[in-house]
N, CA, C and O atoms as a CHARMM CRD file, in Angstrom:
* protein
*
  312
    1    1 UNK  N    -34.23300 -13.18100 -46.93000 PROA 1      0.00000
    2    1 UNK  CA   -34.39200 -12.58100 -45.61900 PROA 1      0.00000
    3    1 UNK  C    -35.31700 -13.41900 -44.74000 PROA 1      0.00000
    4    1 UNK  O    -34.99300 -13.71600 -43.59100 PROA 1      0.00000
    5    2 UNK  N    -36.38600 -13.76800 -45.25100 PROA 2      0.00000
    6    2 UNK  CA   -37.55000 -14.52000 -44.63100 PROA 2      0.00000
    7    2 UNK  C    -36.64200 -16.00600 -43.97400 PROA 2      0.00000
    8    2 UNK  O    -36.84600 -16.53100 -42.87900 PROA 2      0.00000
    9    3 UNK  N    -35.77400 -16.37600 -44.86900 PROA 3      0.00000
   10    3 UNK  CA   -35.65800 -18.02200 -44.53200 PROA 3      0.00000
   11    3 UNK  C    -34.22300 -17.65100 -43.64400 PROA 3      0.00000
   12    3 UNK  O    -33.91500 -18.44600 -42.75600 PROA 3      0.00000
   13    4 UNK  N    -33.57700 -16.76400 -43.81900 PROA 4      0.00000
   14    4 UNK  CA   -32.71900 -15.99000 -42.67900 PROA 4      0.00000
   15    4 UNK  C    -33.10700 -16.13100 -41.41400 PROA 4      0.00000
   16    4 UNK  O    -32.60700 -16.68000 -40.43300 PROA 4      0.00000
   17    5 UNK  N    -34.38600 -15.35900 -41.67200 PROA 5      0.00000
   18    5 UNK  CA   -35.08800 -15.25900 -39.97300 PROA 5      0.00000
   19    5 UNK  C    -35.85800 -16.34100 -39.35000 PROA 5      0.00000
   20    5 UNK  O    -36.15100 -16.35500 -38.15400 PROA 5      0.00000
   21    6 UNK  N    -36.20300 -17.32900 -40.27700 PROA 6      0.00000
   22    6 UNK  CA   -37.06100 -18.60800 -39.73900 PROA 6      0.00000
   23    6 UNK  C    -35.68900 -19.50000 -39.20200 PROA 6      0.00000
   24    6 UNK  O    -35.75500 -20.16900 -38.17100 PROA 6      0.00000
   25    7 UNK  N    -34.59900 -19.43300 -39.92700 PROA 7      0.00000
   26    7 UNK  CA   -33.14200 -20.18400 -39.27200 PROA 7      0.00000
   27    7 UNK  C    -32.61300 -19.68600 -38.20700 PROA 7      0.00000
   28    7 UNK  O    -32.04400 -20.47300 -37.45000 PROA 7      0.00000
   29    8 UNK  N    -32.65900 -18.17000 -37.84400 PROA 8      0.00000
   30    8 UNK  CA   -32.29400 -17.81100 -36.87800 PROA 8      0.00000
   31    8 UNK  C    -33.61300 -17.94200 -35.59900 PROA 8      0.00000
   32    8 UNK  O    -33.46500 -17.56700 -34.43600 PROA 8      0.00000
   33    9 UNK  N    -34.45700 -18.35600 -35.98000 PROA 9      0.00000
   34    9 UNK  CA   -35.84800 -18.85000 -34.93000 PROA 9      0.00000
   35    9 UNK  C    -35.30000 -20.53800 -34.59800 PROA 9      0.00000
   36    9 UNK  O    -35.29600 -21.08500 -33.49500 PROA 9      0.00000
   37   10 UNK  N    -34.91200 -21.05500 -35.75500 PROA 10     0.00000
   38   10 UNK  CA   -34.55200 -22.71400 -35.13000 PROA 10     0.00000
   39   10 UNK  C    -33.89900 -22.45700 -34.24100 PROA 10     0.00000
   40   10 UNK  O    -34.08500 -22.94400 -33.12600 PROA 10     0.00000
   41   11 UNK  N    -32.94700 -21.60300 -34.53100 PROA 11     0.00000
   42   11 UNK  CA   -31.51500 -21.91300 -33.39200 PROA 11     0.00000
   43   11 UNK  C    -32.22500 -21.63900 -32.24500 PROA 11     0.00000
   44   11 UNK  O    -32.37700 -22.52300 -31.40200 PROA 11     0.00000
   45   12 UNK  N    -32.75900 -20.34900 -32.07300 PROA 12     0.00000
   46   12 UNK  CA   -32.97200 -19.87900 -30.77500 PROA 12     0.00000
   47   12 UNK  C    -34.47200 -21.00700 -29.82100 PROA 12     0.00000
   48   12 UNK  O    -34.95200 -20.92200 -28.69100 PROA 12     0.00000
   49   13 UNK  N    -34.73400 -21.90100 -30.94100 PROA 13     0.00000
   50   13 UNK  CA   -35.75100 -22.70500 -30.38100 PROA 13     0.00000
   51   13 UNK  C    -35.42400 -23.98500 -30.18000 PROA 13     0.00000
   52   13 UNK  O    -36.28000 -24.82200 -29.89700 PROA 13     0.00000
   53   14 UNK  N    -34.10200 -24.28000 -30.30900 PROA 14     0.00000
   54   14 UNK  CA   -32.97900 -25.59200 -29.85200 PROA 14     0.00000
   55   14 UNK  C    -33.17900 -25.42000 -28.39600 PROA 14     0.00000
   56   14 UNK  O    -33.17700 -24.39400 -27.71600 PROA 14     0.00000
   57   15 UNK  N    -33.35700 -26.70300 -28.06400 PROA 15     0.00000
   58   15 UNK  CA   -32.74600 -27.51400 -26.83200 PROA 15     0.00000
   59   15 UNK  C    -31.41100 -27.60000 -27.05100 PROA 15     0.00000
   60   15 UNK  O    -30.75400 -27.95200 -28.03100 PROA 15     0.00000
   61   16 UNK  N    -30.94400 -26.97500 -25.28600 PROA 16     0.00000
   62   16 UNK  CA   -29.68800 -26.47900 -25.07400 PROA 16     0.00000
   63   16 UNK  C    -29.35000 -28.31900 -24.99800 PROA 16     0.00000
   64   16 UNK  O    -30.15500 -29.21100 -24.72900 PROA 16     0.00000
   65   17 UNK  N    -27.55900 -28.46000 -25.41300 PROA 17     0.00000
   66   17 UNK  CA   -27.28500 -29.79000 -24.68000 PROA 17     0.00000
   67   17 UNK  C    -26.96900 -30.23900 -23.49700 PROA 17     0.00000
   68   17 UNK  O    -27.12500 -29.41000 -22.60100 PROA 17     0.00000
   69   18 UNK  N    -26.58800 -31.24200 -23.18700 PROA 18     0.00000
   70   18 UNK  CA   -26.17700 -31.91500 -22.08300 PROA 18     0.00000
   71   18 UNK  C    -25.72300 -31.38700 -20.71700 PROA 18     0.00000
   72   18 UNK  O    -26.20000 -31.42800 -19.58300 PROA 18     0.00000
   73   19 UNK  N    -23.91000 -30.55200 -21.61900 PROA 19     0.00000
   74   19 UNK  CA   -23.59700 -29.81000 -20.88300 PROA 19     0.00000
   75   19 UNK  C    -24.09300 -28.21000 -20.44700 PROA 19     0.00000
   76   19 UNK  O    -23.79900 -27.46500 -19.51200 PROA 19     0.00000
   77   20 UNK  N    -24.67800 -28.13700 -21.21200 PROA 20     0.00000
   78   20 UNK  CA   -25.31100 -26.80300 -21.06600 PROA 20     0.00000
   79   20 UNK  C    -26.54600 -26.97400 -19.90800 PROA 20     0.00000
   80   20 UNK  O    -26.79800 -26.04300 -19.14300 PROA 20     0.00000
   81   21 UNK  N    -27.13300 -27.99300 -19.86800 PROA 21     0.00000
   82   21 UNK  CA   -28.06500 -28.23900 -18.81000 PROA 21     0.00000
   83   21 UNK  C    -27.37900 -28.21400 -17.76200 PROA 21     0.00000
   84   21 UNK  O    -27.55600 -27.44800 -16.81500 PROA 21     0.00000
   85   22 UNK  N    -26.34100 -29.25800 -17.88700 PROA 22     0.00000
   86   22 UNK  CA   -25.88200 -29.26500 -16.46700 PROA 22     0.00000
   87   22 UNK  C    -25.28400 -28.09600 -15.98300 PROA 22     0.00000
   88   22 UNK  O    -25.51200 -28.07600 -14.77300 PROA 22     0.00000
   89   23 UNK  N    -24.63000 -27.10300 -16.31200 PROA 23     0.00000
   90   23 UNK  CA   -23.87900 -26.09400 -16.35700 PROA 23     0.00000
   91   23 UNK  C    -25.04200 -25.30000 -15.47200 PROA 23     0.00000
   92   23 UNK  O    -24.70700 -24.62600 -14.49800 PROA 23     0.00000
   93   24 UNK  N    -26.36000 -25.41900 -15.85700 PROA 24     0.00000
   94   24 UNK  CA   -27.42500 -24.46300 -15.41200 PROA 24     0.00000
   95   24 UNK  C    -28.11000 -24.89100 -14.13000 PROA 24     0.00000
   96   24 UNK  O    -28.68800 -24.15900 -13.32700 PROA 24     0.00000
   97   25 UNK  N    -27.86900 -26.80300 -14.05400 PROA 25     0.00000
   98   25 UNK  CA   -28.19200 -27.48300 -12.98400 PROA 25     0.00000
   99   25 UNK  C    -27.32300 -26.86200 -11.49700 PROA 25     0.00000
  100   25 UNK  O    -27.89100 -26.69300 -10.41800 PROA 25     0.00000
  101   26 UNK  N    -25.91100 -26.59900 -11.74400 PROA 26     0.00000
  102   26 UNK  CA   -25.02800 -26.72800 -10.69300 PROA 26     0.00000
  103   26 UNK  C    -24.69700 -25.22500 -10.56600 PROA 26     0.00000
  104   26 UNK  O    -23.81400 -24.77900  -9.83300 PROA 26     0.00000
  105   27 UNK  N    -25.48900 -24.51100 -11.34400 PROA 27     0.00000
  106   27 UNK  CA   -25.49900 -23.22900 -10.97600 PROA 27     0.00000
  107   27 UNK  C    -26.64800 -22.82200 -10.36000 PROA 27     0.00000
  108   27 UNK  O    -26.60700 -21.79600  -9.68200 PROA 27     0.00000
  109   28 UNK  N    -27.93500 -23.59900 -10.50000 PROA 28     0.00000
  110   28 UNK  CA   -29.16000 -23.39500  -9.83900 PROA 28     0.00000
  111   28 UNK  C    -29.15700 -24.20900  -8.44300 PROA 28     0.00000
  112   28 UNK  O    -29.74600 -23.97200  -7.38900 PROA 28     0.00000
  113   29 UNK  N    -28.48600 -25.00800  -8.72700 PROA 29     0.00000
  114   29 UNK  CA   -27.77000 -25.51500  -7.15600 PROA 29     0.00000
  115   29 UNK  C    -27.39300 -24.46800  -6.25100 PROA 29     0.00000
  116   29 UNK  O    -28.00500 -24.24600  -5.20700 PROA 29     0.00000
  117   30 UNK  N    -25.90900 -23.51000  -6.82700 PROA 30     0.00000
  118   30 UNK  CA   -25.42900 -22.98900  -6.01300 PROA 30     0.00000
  119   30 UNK  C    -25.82000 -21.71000  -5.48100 PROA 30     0.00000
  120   30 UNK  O    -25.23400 -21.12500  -4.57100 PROA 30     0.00000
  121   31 UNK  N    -27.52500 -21.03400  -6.50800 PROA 31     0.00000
  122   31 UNK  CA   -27.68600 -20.47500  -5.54100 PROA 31     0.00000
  123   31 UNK  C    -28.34200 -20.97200  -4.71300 PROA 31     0.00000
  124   31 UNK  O    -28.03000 -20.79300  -3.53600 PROA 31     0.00000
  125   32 UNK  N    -29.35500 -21.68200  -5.01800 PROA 32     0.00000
  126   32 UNK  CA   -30.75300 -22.42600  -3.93800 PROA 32     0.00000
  127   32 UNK  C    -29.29700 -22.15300  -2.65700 PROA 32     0.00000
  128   32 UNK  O    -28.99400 -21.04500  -2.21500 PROA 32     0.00000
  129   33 UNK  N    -28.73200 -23.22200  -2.35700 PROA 33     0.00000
  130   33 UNK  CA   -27.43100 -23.49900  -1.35100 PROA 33     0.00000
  131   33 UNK  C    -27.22400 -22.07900  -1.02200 PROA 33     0.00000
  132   33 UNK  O    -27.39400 -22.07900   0.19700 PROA 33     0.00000
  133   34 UNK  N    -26.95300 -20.83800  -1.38100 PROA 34     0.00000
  134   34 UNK  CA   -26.55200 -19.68900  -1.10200 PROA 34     0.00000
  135   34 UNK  C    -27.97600 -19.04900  -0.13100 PROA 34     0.00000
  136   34 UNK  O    -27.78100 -18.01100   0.50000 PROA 34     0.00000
  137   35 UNK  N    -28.84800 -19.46900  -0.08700 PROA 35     0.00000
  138   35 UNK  CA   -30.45300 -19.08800   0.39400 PROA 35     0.00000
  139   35 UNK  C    -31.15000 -19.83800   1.80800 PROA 35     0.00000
  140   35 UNK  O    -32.00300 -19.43300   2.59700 PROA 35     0.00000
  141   36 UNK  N    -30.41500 -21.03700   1.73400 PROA 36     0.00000
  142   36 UNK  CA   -30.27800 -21.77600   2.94000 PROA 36     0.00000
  143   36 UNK  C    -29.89000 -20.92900   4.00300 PROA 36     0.00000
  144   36 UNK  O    -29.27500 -19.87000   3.87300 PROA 36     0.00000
  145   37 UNK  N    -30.45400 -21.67700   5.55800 PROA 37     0.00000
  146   37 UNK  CA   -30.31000 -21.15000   6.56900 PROA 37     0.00000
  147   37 UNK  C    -29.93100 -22.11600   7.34100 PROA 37     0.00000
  148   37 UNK  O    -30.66700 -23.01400   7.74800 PROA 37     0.00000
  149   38 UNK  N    -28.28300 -21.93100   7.68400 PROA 38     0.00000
  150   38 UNK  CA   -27.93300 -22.99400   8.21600 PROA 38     0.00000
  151   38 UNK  C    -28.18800 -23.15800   9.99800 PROA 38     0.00000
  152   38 UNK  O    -28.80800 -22.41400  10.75900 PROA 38     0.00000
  153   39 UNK  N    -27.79700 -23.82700  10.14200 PROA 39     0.00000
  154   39 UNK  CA   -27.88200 -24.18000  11.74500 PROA 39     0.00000
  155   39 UNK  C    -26.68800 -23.92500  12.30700 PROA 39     0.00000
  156   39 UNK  O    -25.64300 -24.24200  11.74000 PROA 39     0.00000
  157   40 UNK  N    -26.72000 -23.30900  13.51100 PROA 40     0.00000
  158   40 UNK  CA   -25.55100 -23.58900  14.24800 PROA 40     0.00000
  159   40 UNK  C    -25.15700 -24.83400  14.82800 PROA 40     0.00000
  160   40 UNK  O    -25.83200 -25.86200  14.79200 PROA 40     0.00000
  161   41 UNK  N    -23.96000 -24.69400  15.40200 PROA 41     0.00000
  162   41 UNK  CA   -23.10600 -26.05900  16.13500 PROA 41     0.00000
  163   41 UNK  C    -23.82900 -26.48400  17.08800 PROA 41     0.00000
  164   41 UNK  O    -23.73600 -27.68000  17.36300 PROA 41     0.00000
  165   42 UNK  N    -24.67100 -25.70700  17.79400 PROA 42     0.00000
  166   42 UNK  CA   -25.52900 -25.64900  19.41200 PROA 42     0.00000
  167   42 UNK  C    -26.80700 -26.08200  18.77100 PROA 42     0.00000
  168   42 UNK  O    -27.54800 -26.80800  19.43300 PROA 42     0.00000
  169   43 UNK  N    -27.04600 -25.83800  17.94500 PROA 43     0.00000
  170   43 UNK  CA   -28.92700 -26.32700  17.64500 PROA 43     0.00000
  171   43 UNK  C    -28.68900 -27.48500  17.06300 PROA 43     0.00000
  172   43 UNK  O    -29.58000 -28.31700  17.23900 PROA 43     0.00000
  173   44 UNK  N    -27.61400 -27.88300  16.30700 PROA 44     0.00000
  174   44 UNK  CA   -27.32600 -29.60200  15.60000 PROA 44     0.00000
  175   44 UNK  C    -26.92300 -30.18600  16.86900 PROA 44     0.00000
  176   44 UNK  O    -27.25400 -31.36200  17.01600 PROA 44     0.00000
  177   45 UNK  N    -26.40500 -29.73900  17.63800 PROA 45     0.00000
  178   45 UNK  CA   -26.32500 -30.63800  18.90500 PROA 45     0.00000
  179   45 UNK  C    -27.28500 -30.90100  19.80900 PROA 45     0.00000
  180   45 UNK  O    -27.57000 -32.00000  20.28400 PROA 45     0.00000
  181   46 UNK  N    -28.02700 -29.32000  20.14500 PROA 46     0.00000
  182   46 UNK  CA   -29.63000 -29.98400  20.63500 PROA 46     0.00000
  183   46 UNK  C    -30.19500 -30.92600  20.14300 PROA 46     0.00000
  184   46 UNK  O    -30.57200 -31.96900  20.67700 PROA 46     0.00000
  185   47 UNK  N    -30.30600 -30.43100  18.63500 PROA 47     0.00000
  186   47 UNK  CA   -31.57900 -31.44900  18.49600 PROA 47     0.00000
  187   47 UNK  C    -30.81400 -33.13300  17.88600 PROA 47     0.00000
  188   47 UNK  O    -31.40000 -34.09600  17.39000 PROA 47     0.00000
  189   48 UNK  N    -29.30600 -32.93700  18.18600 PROA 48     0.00000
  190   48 UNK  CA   -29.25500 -34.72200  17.93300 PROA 48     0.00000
  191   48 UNK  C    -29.70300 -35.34700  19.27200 PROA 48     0.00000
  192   48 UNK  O    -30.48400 -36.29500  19.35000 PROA 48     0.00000
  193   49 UNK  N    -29.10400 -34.69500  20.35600 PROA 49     0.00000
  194   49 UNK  CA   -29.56700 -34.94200  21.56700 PROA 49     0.00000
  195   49 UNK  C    -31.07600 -35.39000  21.92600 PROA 49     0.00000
  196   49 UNK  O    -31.41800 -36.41200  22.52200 PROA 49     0.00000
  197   50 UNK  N    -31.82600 -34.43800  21.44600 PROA 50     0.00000
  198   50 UNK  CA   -33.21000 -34.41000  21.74100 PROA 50     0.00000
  199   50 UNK  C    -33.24100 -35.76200  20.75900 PROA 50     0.00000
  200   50 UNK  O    -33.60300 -36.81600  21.28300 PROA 50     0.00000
  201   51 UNK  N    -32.97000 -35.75700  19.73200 PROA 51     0.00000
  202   51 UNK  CA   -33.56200 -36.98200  18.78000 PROA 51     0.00000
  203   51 UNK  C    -32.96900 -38.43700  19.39200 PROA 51     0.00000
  204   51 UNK  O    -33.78500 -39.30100  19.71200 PROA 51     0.00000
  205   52 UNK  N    -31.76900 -38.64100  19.51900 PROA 52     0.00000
  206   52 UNK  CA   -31.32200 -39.33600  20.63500 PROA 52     0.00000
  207   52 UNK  C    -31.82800 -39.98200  22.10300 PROA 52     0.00000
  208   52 UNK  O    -31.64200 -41.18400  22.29400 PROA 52     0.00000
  209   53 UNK  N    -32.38400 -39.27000  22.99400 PROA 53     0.00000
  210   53 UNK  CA   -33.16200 -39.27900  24.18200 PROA 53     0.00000
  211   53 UNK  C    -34.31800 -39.88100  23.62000 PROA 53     0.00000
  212   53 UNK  O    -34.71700 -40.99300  23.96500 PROA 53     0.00000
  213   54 UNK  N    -34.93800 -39.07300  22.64100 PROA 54     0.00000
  214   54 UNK  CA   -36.32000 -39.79300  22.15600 PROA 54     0.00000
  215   54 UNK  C    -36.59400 -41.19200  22.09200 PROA 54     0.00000
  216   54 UNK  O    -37.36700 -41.94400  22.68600 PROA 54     0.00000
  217   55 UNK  N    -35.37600 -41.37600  20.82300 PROA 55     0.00000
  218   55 UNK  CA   -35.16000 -42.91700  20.61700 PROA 55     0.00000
  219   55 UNK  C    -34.82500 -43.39200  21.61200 PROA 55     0.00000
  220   55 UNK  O    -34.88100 -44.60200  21.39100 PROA 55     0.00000
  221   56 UNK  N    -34.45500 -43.22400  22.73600 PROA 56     0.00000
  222   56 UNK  CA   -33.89500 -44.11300  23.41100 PROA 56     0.00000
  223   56 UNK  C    -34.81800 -44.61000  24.58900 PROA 56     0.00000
  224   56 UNK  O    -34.62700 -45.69800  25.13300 PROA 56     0.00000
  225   57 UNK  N    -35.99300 -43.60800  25.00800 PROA 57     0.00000
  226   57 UNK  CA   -37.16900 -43.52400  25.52700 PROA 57     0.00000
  227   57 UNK  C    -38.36800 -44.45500  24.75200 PROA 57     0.00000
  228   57 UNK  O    -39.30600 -45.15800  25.12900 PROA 57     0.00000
  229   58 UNK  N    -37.92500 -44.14400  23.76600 PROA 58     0.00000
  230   58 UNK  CA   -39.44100 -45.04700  23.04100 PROA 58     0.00000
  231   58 UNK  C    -38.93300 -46.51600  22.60700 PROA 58     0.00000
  232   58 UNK  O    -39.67500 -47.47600  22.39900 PROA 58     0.00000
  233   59 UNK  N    -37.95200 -46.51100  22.53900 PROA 59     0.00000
  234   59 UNK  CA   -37.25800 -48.32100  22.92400 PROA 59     0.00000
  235   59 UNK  C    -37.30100 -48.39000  24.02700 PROA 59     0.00000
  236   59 UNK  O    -37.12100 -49.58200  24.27900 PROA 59     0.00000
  237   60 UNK  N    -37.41300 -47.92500  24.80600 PROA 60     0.00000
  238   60 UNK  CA   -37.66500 -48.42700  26.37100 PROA 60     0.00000
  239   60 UNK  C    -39.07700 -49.10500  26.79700 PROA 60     0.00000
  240   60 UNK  O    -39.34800 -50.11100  27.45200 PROA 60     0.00000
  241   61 UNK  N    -39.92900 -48.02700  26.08100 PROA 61     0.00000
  242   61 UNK  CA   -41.08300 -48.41700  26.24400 PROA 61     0.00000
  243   61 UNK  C    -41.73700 -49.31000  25.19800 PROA 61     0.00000
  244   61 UNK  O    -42.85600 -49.80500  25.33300 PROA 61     0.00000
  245   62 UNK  N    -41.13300 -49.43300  24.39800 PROA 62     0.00000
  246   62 UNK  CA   -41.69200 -50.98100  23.15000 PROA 62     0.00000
  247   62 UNK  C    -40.58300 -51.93800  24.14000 PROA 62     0.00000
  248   62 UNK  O    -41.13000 -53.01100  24.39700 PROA 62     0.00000
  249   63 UNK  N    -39.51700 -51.86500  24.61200 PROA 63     0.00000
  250   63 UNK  CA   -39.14000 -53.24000  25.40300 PROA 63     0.00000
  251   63 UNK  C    -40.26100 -53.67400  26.24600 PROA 63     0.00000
  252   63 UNK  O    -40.81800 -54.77200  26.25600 PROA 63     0.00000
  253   64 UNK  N    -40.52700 -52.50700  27.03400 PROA 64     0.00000
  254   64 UNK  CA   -41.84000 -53.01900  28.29700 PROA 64     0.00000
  255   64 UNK  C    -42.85800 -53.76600  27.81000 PROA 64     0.00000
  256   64 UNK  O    -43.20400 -54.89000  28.17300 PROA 64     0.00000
  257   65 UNK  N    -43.30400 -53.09400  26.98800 PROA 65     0.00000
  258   65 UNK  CA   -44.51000 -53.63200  26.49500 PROA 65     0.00000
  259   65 UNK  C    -43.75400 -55.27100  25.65900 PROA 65     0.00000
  260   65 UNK  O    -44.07200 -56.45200  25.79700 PROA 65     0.00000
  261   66 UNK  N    -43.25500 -54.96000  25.26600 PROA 66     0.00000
  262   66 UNK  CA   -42.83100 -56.97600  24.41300 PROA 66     0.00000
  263   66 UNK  C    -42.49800 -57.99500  25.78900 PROA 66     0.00000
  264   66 UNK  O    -42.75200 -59.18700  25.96400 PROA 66     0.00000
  265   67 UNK  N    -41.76900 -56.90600  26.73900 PROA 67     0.00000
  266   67 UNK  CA   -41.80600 -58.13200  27.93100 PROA 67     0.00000
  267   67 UNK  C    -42.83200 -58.21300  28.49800 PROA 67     0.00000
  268   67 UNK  O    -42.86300 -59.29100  29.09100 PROA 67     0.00000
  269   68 UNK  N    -44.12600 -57.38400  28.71500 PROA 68     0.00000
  270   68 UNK  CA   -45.26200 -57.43800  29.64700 PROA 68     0.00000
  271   68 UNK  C    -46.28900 -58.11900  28.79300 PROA 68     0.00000
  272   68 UNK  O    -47.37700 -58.54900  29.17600 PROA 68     0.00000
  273   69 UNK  N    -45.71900 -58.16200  27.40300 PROA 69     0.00000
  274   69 UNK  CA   -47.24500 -58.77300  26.52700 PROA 69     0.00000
  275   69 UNK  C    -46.70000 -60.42500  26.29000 PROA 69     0.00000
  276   69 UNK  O    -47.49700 -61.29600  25.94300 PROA 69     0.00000
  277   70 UNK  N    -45.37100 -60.68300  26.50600 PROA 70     0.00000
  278   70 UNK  CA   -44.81300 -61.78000  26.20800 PROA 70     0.00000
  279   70 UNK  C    -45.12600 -62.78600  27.49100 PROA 70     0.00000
  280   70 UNK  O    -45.36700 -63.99300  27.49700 PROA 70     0.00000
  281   71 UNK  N    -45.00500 -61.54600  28.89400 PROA 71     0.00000
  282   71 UNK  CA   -45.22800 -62.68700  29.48400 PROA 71     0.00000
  283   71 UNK  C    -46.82600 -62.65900  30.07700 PROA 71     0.00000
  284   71 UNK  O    -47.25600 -63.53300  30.83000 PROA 71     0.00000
  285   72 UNK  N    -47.49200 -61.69600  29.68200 PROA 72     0.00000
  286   72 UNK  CA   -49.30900 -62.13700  29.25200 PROA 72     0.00000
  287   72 UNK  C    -49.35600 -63.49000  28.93600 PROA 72     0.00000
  288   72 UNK  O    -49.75200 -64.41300  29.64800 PROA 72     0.00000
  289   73 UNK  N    -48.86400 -63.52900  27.67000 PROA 73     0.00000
  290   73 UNK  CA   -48.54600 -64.50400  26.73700 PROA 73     0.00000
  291   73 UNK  C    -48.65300 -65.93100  27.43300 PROA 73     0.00000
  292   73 UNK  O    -49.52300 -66.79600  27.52800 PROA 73     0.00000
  293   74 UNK  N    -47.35200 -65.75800  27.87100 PROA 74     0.00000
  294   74 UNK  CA   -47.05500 -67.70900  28.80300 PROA 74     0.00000
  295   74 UNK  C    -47.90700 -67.51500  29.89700 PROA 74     0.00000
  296   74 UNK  O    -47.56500 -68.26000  30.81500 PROA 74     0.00000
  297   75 UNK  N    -49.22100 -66.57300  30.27800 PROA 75     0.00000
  298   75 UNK  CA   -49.59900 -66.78000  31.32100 PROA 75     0.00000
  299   75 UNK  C    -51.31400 -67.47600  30.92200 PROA 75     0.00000
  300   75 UNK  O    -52.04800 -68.26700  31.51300 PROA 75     0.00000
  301   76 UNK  N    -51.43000 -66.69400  29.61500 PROA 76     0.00000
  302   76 UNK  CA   -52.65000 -66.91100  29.05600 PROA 76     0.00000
  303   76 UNK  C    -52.34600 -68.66500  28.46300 PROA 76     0.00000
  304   76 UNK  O    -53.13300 -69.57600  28.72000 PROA 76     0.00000
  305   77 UNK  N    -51.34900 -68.81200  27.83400 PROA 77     0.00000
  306   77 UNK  CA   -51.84700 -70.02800  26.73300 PROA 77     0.00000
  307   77 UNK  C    -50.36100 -71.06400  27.18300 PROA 77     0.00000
  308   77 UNK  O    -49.90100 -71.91000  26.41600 PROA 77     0.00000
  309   78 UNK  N    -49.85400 -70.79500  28.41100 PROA 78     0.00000
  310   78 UNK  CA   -49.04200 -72.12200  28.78500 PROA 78     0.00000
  311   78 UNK  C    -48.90600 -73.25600  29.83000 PROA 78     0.00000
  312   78 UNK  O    -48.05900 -74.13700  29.67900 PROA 78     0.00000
């Protein structure tokens, strides 16, 4: 009975395998994913927009500055 119950303790103290992990991976996936809060069509479009404009503003202003420091530049040392 004793060595019964110490065998039925191995099993239950096995590391599950491979597939069994993964099985638990892509199910802990699908709920996390079920808990998400997605975005609408209108707020992914704001904010590509907004992210868009940004970039396109702050390359504007690193151009200025590389042309205003460039031509510092040939004014100081040419």
């Amino acid at each position: 009975m004793a060595e019964q119950e110490k065998q039925q303790q191995k099993e239950k103290e096995k590391k599950p395998n491979i597939f069994q992990k993964l099985a638990r991976f892509v199910k802990d996936i699908r709920s996390e994913l079920k808990k998400v809060l997605w975005p609408s069509r209108k707020q992914v479009f704001n904010n590509t927009l907004i992210v868009l404009i940004t970039c396109l503003i702050l390359g504007g202003v690193i151009w200025i500055l590389d042309f205003a420091l460039g031509f510092l530049y040939k004014l100081v040392f040419a």
